[in-house]
N, C-alpha and C positions, 0 to 999 in steps of 0.2 A: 244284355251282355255287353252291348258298345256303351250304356251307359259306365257299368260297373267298373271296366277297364277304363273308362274316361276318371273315374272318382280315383281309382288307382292310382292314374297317373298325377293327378294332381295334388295327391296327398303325400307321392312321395315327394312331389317337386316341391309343395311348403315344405315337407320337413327338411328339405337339403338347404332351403333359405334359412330356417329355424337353425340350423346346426351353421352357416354361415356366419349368421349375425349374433349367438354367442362363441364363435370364434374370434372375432370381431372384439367383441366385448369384454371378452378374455383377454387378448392384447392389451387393450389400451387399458383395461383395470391392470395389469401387471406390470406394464409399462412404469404408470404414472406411481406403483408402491417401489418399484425399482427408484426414479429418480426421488421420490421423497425417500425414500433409506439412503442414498447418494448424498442429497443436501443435509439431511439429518448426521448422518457421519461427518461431513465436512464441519458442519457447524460444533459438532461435540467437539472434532477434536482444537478446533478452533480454541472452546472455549476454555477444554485444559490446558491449551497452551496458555493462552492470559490468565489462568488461576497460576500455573507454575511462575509466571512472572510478577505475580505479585504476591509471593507466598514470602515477605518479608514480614519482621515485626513494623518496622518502617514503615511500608505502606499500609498495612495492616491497618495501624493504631494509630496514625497520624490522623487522618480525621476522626476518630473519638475521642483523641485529646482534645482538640478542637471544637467538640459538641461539649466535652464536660467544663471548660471553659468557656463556653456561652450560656450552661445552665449554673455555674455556681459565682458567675458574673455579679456583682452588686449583692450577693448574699454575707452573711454575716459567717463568722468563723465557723460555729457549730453545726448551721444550716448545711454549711458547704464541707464538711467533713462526712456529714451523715450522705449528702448527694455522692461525695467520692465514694464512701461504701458501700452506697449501691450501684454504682456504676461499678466497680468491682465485681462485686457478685455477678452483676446481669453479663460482663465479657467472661466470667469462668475464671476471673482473677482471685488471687489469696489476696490476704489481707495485708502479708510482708513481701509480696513479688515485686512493689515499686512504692518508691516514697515520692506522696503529693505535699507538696507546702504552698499555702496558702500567705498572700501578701496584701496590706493594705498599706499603699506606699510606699513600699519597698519595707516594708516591717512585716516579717515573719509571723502567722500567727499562731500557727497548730504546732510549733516544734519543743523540745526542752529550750528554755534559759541558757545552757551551757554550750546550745547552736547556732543562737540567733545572729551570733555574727557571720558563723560560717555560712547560713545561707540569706544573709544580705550581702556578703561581701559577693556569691555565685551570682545574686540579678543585677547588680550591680556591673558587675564584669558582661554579664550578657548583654541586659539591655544599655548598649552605647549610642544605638541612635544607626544612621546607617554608617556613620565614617565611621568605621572599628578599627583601634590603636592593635599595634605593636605590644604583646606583652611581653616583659623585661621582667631579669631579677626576680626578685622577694613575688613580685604578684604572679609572676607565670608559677611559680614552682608550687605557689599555696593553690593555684587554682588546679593544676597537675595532679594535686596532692587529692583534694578533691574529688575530683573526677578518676582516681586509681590511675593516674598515668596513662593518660589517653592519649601517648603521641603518635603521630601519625596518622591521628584520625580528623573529620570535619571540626571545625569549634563550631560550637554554640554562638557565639558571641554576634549580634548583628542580625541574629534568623530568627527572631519570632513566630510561634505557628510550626517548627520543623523539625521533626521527631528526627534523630540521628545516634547513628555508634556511635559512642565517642573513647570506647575503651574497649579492648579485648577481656578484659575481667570480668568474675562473672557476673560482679556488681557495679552497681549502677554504671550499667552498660551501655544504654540508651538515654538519651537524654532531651525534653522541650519545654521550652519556657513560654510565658505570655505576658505581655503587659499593656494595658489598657487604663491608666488613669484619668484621660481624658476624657472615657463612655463610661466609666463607673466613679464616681465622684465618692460614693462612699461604698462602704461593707468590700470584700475582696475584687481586688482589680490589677493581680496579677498572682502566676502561678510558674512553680517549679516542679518538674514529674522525672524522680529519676528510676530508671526498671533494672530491676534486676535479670541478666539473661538465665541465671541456673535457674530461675522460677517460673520460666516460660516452656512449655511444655509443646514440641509439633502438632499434638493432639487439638491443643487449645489454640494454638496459631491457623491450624487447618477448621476447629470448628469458627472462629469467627471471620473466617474466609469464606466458607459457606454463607454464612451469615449478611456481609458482605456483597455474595450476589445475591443474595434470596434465591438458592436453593437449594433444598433438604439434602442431610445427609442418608435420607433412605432411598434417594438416587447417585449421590456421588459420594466420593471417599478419597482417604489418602493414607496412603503404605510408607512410613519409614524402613528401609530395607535395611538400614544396619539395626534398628530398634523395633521390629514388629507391635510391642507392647505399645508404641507410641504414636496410635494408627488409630484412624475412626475411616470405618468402612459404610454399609449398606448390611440392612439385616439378611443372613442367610449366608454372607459372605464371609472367610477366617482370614485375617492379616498371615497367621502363623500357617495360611496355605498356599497365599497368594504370595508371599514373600520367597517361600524357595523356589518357587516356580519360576517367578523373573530370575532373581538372581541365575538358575539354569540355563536361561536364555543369551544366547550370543548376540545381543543388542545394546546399544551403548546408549542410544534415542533414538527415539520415533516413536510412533504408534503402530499397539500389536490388538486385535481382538480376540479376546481367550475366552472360554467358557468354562465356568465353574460351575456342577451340577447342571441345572438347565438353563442357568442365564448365561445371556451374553455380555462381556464387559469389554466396553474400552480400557486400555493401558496405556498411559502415557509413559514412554521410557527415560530418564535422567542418568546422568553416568552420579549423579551428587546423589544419589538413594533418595529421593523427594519424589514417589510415584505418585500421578493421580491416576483417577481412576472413573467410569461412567458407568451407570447399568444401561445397555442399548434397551429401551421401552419406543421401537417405529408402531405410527401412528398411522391406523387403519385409513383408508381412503375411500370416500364415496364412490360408487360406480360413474364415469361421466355420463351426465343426464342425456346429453345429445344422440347417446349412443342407443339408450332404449327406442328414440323417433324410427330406429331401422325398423321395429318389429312393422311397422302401422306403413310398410310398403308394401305388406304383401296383404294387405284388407281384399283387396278386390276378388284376389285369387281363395282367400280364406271363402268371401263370399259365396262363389260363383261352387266352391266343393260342395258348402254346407247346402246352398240355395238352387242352386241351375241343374237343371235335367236333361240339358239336350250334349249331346257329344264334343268330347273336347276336342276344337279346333278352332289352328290359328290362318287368320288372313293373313295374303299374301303385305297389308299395309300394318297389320299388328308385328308382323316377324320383324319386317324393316325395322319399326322405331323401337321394338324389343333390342333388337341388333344394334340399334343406334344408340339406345339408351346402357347398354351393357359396354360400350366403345366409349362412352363419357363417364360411364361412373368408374371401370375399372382403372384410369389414368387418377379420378378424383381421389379413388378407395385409396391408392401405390403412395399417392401426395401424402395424403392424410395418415398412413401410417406411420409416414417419414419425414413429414416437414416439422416438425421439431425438435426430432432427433438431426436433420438436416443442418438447421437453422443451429442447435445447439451445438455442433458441431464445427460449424464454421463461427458460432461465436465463439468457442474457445481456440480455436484456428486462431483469431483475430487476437484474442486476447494476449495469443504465446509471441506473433510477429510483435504487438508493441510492446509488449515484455523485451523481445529481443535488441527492438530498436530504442527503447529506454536505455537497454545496460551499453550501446554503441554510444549514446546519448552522454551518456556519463562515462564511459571511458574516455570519451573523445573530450569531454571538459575538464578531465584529471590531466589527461594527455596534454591539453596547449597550456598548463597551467608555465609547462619548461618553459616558454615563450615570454611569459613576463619576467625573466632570468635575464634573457638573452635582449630584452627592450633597455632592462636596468643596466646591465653591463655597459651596453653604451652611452648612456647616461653617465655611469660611475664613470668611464674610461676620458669622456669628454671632462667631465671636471677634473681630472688629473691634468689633463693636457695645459690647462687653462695658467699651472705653477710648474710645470715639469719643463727644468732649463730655463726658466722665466722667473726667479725667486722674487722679484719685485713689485709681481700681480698677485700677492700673499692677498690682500684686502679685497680684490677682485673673487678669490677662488675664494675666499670667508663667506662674503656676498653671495656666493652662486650656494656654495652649500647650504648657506640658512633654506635659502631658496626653497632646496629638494626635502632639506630637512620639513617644511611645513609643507610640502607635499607628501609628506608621511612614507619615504622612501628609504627610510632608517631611522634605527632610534636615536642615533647622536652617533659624530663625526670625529674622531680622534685624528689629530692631526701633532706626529712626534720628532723632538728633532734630536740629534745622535750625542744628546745628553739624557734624553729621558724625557725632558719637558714637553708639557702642555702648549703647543701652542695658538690654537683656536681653542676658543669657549667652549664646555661641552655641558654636558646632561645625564649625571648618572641615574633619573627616573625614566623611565622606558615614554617612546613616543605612545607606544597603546594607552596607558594614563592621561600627558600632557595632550594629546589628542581631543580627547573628550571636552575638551575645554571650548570648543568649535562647535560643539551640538546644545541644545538647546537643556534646558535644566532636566527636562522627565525622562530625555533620551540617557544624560550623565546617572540620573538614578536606576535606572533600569537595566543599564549596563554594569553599573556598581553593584548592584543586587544580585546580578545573576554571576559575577565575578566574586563576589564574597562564600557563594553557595557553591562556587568552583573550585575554591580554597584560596582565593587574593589575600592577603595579610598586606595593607598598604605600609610603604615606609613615611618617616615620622610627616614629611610635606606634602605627600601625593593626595591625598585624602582631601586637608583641606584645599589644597589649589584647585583641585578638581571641582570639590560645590561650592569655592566662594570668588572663581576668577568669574569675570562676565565678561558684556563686550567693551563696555567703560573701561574696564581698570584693567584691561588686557596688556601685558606687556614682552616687547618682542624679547629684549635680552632676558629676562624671568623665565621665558618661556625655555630656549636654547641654554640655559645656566641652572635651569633647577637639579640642585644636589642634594639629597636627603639625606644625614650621616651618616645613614647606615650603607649606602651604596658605595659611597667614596672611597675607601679602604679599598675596595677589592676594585675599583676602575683603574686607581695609581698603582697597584702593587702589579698586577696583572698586563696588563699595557702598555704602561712606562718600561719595564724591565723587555715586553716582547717588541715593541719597536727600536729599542735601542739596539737588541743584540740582532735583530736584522739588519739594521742601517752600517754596525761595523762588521757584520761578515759578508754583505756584500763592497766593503770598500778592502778588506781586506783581500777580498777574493781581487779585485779590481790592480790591487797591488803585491796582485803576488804571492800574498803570504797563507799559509795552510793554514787548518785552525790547530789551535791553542793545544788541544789534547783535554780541555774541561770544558765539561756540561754547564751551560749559561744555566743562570738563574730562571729565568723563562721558563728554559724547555722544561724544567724540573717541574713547576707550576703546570704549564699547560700539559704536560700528559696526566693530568687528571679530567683534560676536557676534548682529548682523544682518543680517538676506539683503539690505535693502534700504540701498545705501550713498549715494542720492541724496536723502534727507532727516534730519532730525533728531532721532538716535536718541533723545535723552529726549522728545522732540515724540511719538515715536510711542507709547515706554511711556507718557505722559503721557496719549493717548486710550484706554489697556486699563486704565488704573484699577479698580479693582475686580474686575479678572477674568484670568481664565490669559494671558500673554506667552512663547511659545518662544523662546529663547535658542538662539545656537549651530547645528551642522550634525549631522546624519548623528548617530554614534557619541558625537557630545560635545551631542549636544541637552539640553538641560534647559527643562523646562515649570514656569515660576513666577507667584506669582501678589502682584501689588503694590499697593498703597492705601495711601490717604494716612488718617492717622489725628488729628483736630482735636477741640481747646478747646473752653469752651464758649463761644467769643464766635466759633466754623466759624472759625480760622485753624487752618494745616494747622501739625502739633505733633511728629510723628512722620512716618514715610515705613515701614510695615510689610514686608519681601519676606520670602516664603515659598518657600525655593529647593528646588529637587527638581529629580536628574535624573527621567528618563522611567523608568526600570526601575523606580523606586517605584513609581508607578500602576501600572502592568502587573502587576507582582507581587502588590501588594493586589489586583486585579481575578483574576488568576490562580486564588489562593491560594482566591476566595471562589466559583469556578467548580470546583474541583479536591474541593474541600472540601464544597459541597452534594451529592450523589448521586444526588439527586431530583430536579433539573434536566437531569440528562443522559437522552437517550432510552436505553431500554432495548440493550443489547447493543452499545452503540455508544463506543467510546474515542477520549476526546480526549487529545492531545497539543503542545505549542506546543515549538518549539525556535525557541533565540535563538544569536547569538554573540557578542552586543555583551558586553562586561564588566558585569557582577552580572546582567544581565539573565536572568533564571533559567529553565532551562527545565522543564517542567511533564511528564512526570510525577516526574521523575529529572531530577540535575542534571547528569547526563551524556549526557540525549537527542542533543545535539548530535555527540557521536562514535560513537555508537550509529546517527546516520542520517548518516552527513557522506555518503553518496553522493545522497539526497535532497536534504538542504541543500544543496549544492554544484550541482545540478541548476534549483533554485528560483531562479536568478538572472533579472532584467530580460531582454529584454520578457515571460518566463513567468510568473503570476502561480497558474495551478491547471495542477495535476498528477494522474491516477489510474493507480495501478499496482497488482500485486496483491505481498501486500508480505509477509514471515514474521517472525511478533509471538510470542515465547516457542515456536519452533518451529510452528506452527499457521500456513497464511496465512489472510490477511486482504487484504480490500478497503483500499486507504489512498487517501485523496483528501487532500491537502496543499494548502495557499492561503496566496500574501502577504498576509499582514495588511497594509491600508492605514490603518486607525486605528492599529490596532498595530505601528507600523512596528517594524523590524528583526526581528517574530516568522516566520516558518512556522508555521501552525495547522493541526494536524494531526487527522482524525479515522479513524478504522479501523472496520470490523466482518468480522466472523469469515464467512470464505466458506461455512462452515456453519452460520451464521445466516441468510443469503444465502438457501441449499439449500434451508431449512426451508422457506421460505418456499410453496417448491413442494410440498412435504410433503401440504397441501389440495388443490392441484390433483391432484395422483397419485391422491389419496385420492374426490375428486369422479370424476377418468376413472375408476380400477376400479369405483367403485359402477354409475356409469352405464351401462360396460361389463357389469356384475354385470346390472346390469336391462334390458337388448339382449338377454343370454342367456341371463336368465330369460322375456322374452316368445319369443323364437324357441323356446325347449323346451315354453312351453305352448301356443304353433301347434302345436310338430310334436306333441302330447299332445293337444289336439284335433283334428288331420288322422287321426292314428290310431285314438282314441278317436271319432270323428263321419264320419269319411268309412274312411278303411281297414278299420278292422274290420266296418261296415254292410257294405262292398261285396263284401269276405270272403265273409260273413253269407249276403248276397244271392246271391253267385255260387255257393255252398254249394246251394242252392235251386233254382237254375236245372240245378246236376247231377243233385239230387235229381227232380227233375221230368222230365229225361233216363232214369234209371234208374226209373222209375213207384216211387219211393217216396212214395206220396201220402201218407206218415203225419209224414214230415219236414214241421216248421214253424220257422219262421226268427223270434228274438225277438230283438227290438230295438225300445228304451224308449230313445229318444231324444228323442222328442214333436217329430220335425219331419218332414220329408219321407222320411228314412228308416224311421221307424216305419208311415209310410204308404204307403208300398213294400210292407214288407213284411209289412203286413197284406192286402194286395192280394194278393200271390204267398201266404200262406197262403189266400186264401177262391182261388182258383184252385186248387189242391194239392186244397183238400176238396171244390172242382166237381167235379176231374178224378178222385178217389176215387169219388162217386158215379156217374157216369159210368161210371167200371170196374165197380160193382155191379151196375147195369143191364145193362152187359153182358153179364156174368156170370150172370144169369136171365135173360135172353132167349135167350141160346143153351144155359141148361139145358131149359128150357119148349118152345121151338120148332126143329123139326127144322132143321136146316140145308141142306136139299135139298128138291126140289121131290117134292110127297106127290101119288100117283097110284094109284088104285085103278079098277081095270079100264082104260079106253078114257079115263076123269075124270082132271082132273089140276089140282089146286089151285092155285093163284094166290099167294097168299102164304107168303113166307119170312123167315127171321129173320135182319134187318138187325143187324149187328155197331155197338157205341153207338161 
């Protein structure tokens, strides 16, 4: 019966272990499909975001033009007619969606006779080479003509390789050229593709976006929401059900998951009607292996149910380290549930502070950007001083301005006298141009390329000064005097007239007299380059005297700074403007942020991308096609963005912000998600210590339990057998100096009682008889009592 209840109990205490460790196991499998459906959702909708950002024909198709101009490279007319029609076919193109013309030296060769000029006159006009002219007259209006009146859109001219709108019509709407003479010497070696957009269909734009990332449309899809019919979904799935459904929904963007029939879809939301779309397929997870080792703890006890016959019971030295081991594992078990949920937790802790301390980061460098205003101002204020009341040191203040002027501190110095006249040298080409001329040739190329793909249209001199000045034939007054004709016009007509009518209404004010009752010439001009058109444009510059005046809108802003410059009897003698657009500042202030090292916090990279023309982007002057899906992102009402972003293959944290002093930048700054990690590196390092010293006090309990209590009691109960079997010569030693030493010097003076004890005995019953002594009829009285 004690057997029966011992298997009893032991069978229920495996199964309570059994139902522990798949509780156990249940966790951590639920866990682990919990955060793979977590990163699995993150990444989907990750990735409809980059399919919606690049669900252009543009991006699209720009590199397959590209491929189909490397395969029909050096082929012969026909060859390379029959390759465009199957490259047709294979994108889902028709056969009249876009016209390909095929060039062998600039000679047309698949077109009618009655075209050839027309499209040699279009490669012609494209490929220029990289200085691309001004077009005037008869050729702008034939090439206009051409292209259906593309104004306002990119030119072609100058960007080989770069598929672009060039027209809102709906023919040939897009446009990219190629030309290669030099790698194909004969058969075609260059190409004209122009598309038409009424033949492009979102269907077809959406299937070779798929295409594109390699992957199937029988997991992802896209819903035109004003066009249902012009939708490729996933099978099982109807555009014409998915369609009123968003539309029902009070969401303008983001992500929603809906379920249609049994499946789960991601939705990506557009306010543009361009939905995509995911079917959620999470992907099952193995059980963690480590986690089955729990079964193979309880072997012994499986054992001793199936195997052992004698009664279950525990020592008083099995309980302890049962107890001791139940006090270490349940702290490891609490760890172990939690320390990645922990650790993950405090990573993205981490991740949200330098998120926060990113966007302080970049506020606070848009923020001192005022500071390079207010360094210039006294700059500008001191070169005033230098001719104000002094008219004599005219050649001294020339001198100082060239000065600033090639320190890139304006683009040219107008200096007026109360005739209208000119009289310092000036520069109607902007110093952003004449600049360039100071960097080295790849640096002027590369900057010229990404300014032409900006929209630059150089005037008739800038171009060439630009690739043909070096450091030989450099020259100072060419440099300060370069006037293009096309700029002149509007420097004299513009300037002349506004420092004139400053110079005599501050003398007339000076003497007294009120004004005229009629609107100067000036002001009538400049209220087309002031926001405010219900007052009097020189009235207003006339109260910024001294100090910065914005000009102009948007992209054609320019920040100048104007003063009147007097005689020595204070009548106003001069009218000073110091015109700059805006990318000068920025780029001085850029240049000198990019350039100290020791101002940036450690591990952290900044970045600014612009698009405005010379506005230059920082680190590389190509940032801007390197991030156009961010750029493109960072539009009104958005002002801050964080994403996790991939910087030379490595991610990185990226926190991007409109600059509001800096306008038209994106300021960008990054840090490395394993800069991020490290951070925790201390924490990890703090828990195992701490951990380290949990399981160093628990081993020196259990090293005092056994050393101060189990072995005494060992000891002791050794003693107590001893005392059982009359070995009164056993003594029990233990030098503990507490109650156990005094135990068991107790049970030894007991051990040597009961020794003597037995020696008395043992002479009492040698000495005296053990039976009653009787001689005759007498019979003695005493016997020998046993000790």
């Amino acid at each position: 019966m004690q057997t029966g209840n011992s298997k009893l109990l032991r069978f229920l205490i495996l199964l309570l272990a059994f139902s522990f460790n798949i509780i156990i196991v249940s966790f951590f499998q639920e866990r682990g499909e919990m955060r793979e459906r977590m990163n699995y959702r993150r990444g989907q909708e990750a990735f409809l975001e980059k399919m919606y950002a690049s669900f252009k024909f543009e991006k699209v198709f720009n590199s397959r033009f590209n491929q189909l101009f490397a395969d029909v490279g050096g082929k012969t007319a026909s060859e390379a007619v029959h390759v465009g029609e199957f490259w047709l076919r294979k994108h889902g193109l028709a056969s009249d969606s876009c016209e390909i013309v095929y060039y062998n030296n600039r000679h047309p060769l698949n077109v009618a006779s009655a075209s050839v000029d027309d499209w040699r006159f279009m490669l012609e006009q494209f490929d220029v080479g990289l200085i691309r002219p001004r077009l005037e007259g008869e050729t702008k209006n034939r090439l206009l003509k051409l292209l259906n009146g593309g104004v306002g859109f990119p030119r072609l001219e100058g960007k080989p390789g770069v598929l672009q709108k060039v027209t809102i019509a709906g023919e040939r709407t897009y446009g990219i050229w190629f030309s290669a003479p030099e790698r194909y010497a004969t058969g075609v070696n260059a190409m004209i593709a122009l598309v038409h957009e009424k033949k492009i269909t979102d269907r077809l734009l959406a299937g070779n976006l798929f295409a594109s990332f390699a992957v199937s449309s029988a997991e992802y899809g896209y819903v035109n929401l004003f066009n249902p019919e012009d939708s490729i979904v996933p099978e099982g799935l109807n555009p014409y059900v998915i369609a009123p459904r968003v539309s029902g929904m009070d969401i303008k963007s983001g992500f929603e998951y809906l379920v249609f029939g049994t499946r789960e879809v991601l939705v990506s939301f557009k306010p543009d009607g361009h939905i995509f779309l995911a079917g959620m397929s999470y992907r099952k997870i193995p059980v963690p292996l480590w986690t089955l080792a729990l079964f193979f703890l309880w072997v012994p006890l499986w054992f001793r149910f199936f195997y052992a016959e004698d009664s279950f019971r525990l020592s008083l030295t099995t309980m302890i380290t049962f107890v001791f081991v139940i006090s270490m594992a349940l702290p490891v078990v609490a760890v172990g549930f939690y320390w990645n949920l922990f650790l993950d937790s405090r990573r993205e802790s981490a991740r949200i502070e330098t998120a926060a301390r990113l966007e302080k980061l970049l506020i606070q460098l848009d923020t001192c950007y005022a500071e390079e205003f207010r360094i210039l101002r006294k700059k500008y204020r001191d070169l005033v001083k230098i001719l104000d009341g002094k008219p004599d040191r005219l050649q001294e203040f020339i001198d100082q301005s060239v000065r600033l002027e090639l320190e890139f501190l304006f683009d040219t110095c107008l200096l007026i006298d109360a005739e209208g006249k000119f009289v310092r040298p000036y520069a109607t080409a902007g110093m952003q141009v004449r600049r360039l001329v100071f960097y080295d040739l790849a640096h002027r190329k590369k900057v010229a390329q990404q300014s032409f793909i900006d929209g630059w249209i150089p005037f008739d001199l800038e171009a060439a000064y630009v690739f043909n000045t070096t450091p030989e034939n450099f020259d100072l007054k060419e440099c300060v005097t370069l006037m293009p004709a096309q700029g002149r016009t509007a420097y004299s007509s513009i300037t002349s007239f506004t420092g004139k009518d400053l110079i005599n209404r501050y003398n007339q004010t000076l003497q007294g007299a009120g004004g005229n009752g009629r609107e100067e010439v000036s002001s009538m001009i400049m209220s087309s380059f002031l926001e405010s058109e219900d007052e009097n444009s020189v009235s207003r510059i006339q109260q910024n005297l001294g100090d910065f005046i914005e000009l102009g809108f948007d992209v054609n802003q320019s920040i100048n700074y104007i003063d009147l410059i007097k005689d020595a009897d204070g009548r106003a003698k001069y009218c000073l403007i110091l015109f700059s657009g805006n990318y000068n500042f920025s780029r001085n202030y850029f240049e000198k942020v990019f350039r100290n090292k020791t101002r940036w916090p450690e591990n952290i990279q900044y970045m600014a991308v612009s698009s405005r023309v010379f506005s230059i982007s920082f680190p590389f002057v190509d940032m801007r096609m390197r991030m156009q899906r961010l750029f493109s992102m960072m539009q009104p009402p958005r002002n801050l963005h964080v994403e996790e972003h991939l910087i030379n293959g490595k991610p990185h944290l990226l926190c991007a912000y409109v600059g509001k002093k800096l306008q038209g930048y994106v300021l960008c700054a990054a840090v490395s998600l394993e800069a991020i990690d490290g951070q925790l590196s201390g924490l990890k390092s703090r828990l195992i210590l701490a951990a380290c010293i949990v399981i160093a006090a628990l081993i020196f309990v259990y090293v005092r339990l056994m050393r101060g209590v189990l072995r005494p009691a060992r000891l002791v109960m050794g003693g107590v057998h001893a005392m059982e079997a009359h070995d009164h010569a056993h003594r029990i030693v233990i030098e503990t100096s507490d109650e156990w030493q005094q135990l068991a010097g107790t049970f030894n003076n007991a051990l040597e009682g009961m020794k003597e004890l037995e020696v008395a005995h043992f002479v009492q019953t040698c000495i005296l008889p053990g039976a009653d002594i009787c001689s005759g009829g007498a019979r003695f009285a005493g016997r020998t009592v046993p000790a």
